[in-house]
C-alpha positions as a printed NumPy array, in Angstrom:
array([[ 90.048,  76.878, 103.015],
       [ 92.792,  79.572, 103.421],
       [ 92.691,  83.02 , 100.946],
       [ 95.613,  83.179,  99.04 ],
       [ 96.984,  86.256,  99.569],
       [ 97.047,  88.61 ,  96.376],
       [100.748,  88.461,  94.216],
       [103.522,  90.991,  94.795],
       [104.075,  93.298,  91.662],
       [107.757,  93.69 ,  90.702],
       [108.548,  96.606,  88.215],
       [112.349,  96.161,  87.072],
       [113.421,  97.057,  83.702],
       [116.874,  94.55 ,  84.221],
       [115.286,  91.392,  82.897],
       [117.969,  89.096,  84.799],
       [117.027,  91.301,  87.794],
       [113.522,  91.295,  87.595],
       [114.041,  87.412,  86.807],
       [115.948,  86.687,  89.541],
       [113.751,  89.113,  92.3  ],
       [110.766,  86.909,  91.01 ],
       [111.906,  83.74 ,  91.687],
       [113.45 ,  84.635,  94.761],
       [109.975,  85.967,  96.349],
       [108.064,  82.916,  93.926],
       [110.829,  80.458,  96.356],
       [109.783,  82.22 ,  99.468],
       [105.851,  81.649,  98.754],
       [104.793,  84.571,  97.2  ],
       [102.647,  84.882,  94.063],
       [104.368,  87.482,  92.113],
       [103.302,  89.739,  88.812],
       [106.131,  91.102,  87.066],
       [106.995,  94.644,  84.592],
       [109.706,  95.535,  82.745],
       [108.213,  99.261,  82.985],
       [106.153, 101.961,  84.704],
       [103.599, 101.568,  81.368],
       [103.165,  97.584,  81.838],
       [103.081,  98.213,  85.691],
       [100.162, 101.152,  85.09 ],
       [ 97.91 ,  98.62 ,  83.084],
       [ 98.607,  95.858,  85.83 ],
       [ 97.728,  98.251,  88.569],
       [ 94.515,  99.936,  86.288],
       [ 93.075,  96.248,  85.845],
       [ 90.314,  95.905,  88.416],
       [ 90.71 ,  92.276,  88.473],
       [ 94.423,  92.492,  89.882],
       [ 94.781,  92.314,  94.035],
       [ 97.952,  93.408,  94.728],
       [ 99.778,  92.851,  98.48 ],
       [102.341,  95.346,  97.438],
       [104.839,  97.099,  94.454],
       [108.034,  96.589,  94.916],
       [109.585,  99.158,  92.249],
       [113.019,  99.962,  90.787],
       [113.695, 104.005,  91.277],
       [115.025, 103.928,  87.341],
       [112.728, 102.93 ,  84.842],
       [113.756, 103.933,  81.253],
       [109.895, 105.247,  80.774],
       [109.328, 106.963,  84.244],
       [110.746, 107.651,  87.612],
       [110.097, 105.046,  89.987],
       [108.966, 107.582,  92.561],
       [106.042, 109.195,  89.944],
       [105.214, 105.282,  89.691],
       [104.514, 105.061,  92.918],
       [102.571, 108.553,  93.186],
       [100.193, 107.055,  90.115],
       [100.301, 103.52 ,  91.706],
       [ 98.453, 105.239,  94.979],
       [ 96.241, 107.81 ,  92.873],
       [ 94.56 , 104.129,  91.823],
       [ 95.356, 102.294,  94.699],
       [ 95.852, 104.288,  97.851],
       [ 96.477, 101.698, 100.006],
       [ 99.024,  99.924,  98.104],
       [102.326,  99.294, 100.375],
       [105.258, 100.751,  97.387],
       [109.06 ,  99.159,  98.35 ],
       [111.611, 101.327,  96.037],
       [115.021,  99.144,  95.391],
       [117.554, 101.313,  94.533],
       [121.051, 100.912,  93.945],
       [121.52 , 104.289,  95.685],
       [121.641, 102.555,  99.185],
       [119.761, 103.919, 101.983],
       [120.148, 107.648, 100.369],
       [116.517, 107.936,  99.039],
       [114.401, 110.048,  99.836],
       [111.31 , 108.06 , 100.064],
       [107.704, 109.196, 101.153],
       [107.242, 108.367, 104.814],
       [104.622, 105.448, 104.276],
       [106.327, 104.027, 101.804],
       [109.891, 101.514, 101.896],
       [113.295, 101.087, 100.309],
       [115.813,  98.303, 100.254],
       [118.985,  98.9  ,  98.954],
       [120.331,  97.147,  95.344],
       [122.249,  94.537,  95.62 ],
       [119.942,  93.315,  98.136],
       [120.371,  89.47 , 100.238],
       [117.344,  86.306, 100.257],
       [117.29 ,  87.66 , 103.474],
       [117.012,  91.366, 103.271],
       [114.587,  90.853, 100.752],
       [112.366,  88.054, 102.395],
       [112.416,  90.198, 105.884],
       [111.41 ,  93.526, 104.272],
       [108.549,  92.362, 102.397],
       [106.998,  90.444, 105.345],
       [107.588,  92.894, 107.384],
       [105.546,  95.591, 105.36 ],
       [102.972,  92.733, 104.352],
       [102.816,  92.139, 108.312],
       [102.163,  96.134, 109.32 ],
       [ 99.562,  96.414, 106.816]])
C-alpha cells in the first residue's frame, strides 16, 4: 500500500485566504494543516507527531514576521521546504533554499510551485 505523503502546513492570518489556499491544495490532493499565526504554526511544527512535506507561509503575520517563522520552522525542522506568499510580488528577499510565490497567486501557479519544490526534495 502507498505512504501518504505528510500534509502541507499553511500559515495565513486572512481566514478567507487561508480558507481558500486550503481547499485549493485539499482539491489538488494534498493533505493540508492550517494556522492563522506564527504561535499556532510553532506548536504544529514543535509536535513530534506532525510530518510535514512543506510550510507554505504568509510574510505578514500579525504575531511575527513570516521570514523569523521560517528561521524557527528550520531551527526544529531543518529540512523543511518554507514557500513565502507575499503580496510584494517577486521583490522578496528570500533565503536561497527557500521559495516565494507572489499574492494573488493562480490554481496553477500554486499547484506547479508546490510540486515542484515537493519534487526537488
Amino acid at each position: 500500500m502507498p505512504q501518504t505523503p505528510p500534509p502541507l502546513l499553511v500559515v495565513e492570518d486572512d481566514d478567507i485566504v487561508r480558507m481558500l489556499t486550503v481547499e485549493v491544495l485539499e482539491e489538488l490532493g494534498f493533505r493540508v494543516l492550517e494556522a492563522a499565526n506564527a504561535q499556532e504554526a510553532l506548536a504544529i511544527l514543535s509536535d513530534s507527531n506532525n510530518s510535514l512535506a512543506l510550510m507554505l507561509t504568509d510574510v505578514g503575520l500579525p504575531d511575527m514576521n513570516g521570514k523569523d517563522l521560517a528561521v524557527k520552522a528550520r531551527e526544529l525542522r531543518p529540512e523543511l521546504p518554507v514557500l513565502f506568499a507575499s503580496g510584494y510580488g517577486d521583490n522578496l528577499d528570500v533565503p536561497a533554499d527557500m521559495h516565494q510565490i507572489a499574492k494573488p497567486f493562480s490554481i496553477d501557479q500554486l499547484r506547479d510551485k508546490v510540486k515542484g519544490i515537493l519534487q526537488a526534495f
